[in-house]
Each structure stands twice: as C-alpha cells, then as structure tokens.
KEBA-796561 format. One record per residue (C-alpha): residue number from 0; x, y, z. Coordinates in Angstrom, 1 decimal. Layout:
<sites>
<site num="NUM" px="X" py="Y" pz="Z"/>
...
</sites>
This chain:
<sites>
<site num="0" px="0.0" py="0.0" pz="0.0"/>
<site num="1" px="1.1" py="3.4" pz="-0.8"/>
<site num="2" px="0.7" py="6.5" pz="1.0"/>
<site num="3" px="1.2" py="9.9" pz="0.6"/>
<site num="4" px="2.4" py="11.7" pz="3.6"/>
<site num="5" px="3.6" py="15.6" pz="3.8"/>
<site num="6" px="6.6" py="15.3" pz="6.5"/>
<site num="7" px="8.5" py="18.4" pz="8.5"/>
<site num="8" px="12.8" py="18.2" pz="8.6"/>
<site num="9" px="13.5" py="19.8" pz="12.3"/>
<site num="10" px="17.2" py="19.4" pz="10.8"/>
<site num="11" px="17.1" py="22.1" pz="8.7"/>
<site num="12" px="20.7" py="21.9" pz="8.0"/>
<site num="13" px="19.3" py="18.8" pz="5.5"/>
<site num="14" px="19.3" py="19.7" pz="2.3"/>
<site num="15" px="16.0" py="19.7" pz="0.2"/>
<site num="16" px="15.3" py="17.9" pz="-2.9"/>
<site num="17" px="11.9" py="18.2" pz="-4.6"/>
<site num="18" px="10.6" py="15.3" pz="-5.8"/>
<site num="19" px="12.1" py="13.2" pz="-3.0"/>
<site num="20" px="11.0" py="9.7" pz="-2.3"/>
<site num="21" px="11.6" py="7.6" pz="0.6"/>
<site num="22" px="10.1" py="4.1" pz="2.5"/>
<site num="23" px="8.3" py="3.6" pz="6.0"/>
<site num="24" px="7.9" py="0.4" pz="7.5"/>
<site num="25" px="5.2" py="0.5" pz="9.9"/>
<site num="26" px="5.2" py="-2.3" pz="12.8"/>
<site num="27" px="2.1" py="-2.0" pz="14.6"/>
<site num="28" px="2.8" py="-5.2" pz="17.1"/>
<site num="29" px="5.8" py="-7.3" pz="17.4"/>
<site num="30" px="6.1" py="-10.3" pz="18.6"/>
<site num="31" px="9.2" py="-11.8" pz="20.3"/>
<site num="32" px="11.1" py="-15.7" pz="20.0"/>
<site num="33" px="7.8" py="-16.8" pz="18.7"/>
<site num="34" px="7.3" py="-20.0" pz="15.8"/>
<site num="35" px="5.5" py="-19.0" pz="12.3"/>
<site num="36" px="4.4" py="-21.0" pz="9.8"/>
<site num="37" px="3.7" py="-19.3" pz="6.0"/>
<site num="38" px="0.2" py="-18.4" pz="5.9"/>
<site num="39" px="-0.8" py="-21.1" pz="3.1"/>
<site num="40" px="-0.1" py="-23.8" pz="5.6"/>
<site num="41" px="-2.7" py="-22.5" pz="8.0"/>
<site num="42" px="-6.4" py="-23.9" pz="7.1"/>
<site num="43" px="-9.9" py="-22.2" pz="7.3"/>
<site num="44" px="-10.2" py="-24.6" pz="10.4"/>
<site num="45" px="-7.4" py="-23.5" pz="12.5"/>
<site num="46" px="-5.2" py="-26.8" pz="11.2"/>
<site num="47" px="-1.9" py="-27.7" pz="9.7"/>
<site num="48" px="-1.2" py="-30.6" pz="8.2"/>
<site num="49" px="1.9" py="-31.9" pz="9.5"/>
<site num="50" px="4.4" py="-35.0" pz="8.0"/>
<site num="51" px="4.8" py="-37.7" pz="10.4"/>
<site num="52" px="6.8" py="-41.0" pz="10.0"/>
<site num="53" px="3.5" py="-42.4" pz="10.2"/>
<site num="54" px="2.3" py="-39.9" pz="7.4"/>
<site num="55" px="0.2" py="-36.7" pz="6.7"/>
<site num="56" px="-1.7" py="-35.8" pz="9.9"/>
<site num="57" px="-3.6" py="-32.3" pz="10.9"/>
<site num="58" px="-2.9" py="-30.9" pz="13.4"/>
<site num="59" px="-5.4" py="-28.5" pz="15.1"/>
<site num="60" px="-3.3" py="-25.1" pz="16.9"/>
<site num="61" px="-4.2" py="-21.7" pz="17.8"/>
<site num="62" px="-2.7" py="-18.8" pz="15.4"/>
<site num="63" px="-1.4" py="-15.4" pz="16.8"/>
<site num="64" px="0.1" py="-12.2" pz="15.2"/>
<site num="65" px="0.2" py="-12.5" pz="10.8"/>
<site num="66" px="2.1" py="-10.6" pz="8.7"/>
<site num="67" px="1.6" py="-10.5" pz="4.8"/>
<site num="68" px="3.5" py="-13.8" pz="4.4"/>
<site num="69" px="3.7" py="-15.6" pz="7.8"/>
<site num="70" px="1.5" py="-16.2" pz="11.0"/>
<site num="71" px="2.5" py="-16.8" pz="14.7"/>
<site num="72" px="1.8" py="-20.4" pz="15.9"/>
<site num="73" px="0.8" py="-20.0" pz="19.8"/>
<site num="74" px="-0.2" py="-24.0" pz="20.6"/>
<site num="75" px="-0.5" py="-27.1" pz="18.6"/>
<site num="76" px="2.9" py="-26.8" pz="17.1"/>
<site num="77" px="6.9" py="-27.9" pz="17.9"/>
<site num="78" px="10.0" py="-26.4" pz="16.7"/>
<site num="79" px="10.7" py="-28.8" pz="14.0"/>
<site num="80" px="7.8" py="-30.1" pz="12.8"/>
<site num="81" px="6.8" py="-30.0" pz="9.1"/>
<site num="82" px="4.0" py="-28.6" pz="8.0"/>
<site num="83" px="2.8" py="-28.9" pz="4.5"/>
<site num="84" px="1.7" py="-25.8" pz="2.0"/>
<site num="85" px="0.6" py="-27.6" pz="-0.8"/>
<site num="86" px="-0.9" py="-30.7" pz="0.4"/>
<site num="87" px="-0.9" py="-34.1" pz="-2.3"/>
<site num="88" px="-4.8" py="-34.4" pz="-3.4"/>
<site num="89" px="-6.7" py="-37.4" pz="-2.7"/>
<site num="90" px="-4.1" py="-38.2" pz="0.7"/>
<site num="91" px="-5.8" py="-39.8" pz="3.0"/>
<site num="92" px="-4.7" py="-38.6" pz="6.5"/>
<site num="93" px="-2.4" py="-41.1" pz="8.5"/>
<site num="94" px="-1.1" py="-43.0" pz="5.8"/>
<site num="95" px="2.3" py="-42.5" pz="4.0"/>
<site num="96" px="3.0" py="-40.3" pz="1.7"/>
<site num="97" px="6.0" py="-38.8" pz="-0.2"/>
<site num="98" px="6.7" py="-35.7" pz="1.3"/>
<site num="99" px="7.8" py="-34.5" pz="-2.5"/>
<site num="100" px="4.3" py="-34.5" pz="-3.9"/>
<site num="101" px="3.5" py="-31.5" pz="-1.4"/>
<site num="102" px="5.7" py="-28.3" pz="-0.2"/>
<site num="103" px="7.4" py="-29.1" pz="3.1"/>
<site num="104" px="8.3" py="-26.1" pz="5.3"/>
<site num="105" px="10.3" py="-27.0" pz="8.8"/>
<site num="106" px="8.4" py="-25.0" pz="11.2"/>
<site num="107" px="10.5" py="-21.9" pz="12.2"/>
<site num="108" px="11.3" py="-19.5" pz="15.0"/>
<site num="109" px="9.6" py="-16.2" pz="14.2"/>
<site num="110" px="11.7" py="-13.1" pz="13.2"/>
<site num="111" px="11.4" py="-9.6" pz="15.7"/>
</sites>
C-alpha cells in the first residue's frame, strides 16, 4: 500500500530535494522468540497438516500475530515439525505419503 504523507525536517541543515522519495515500515505489534508457519499452511479450520513418520496428519493449533507472508503459531505446534503448503490431493490422512508431492516447510522461529 502506498501512501502519501507531507513530512517536516527539524534538521534544517538537511538539504532539500523536490521530488524526494523515501520508505516507511510500519510495525504495529511485534512479537518476540515466537514459531510462524507461512500463511498457506494455516487452514480455514485453524489446522496444519503436518508430516509424520506415520504420514500426513492435521494438526489443530491456535494462530497469533500475521504478517503479509507468515502467521505466529501460539499451541499445537513444535519447533521442527513439518507442516505442509501444498498438500498431495486425494491423501488420505495417516497414511504414508511422499513428502515431494507437497511443499514441506520446517516449522521456524519467528523473526522480531
């Protein structure tokens, strides 16, 4: 998103160019030594599906802070685990499955 802002120098020892241009990251909460997953892995039902020995299982957790790409995992996840993004149609949950026919993402200590 773009936004056009009018800004004040208090330096006014910097010197002016018209036309000037410059970028604003806005963090409106933070949060600190937390796990994300990427977005896609979470489902409408508040569940990841995660690769087991055992096979493709979901696994139900409670999300936190999102960003545009990644979402804080508060419960239901380890560090470690592997969460799929782009599950393998027509799995059937519990059985084996090769983890190449979907995106696997190690589950990952959040960044702040």
């Amino acid at each position: 998103t773009v936004i056009t802002v009018k800004i004040t120098l208090s330096d006014q020892s910097i010197r002016k160019i018209a036309g000037l241009n410059g970028q604003v990251n806005v963090i409106l909460e933070e949060g600190k030594n937390v796990l994300t997953i990427p977005q896609e892995a979470l489902r409408e039902d508040n569940t990841v599906l995660v690769q087991t020995p055992q096979g493709i299982n979901p696994v139900k957790v409670t999300p936190g802070l999102r960003s545009d790409t990644d979402v804080e995992i508060k419960e239901g996840l380890k560090e470690g685990e592997r969460v799929i993004t782009n599950p393998p149609t027509g799995n059937q949950f519990g059985r084996s499955s090769n983890p190449l026919n979907g995106i696997l993402r190690s589950f990952r200590p959040g960044r702040g």
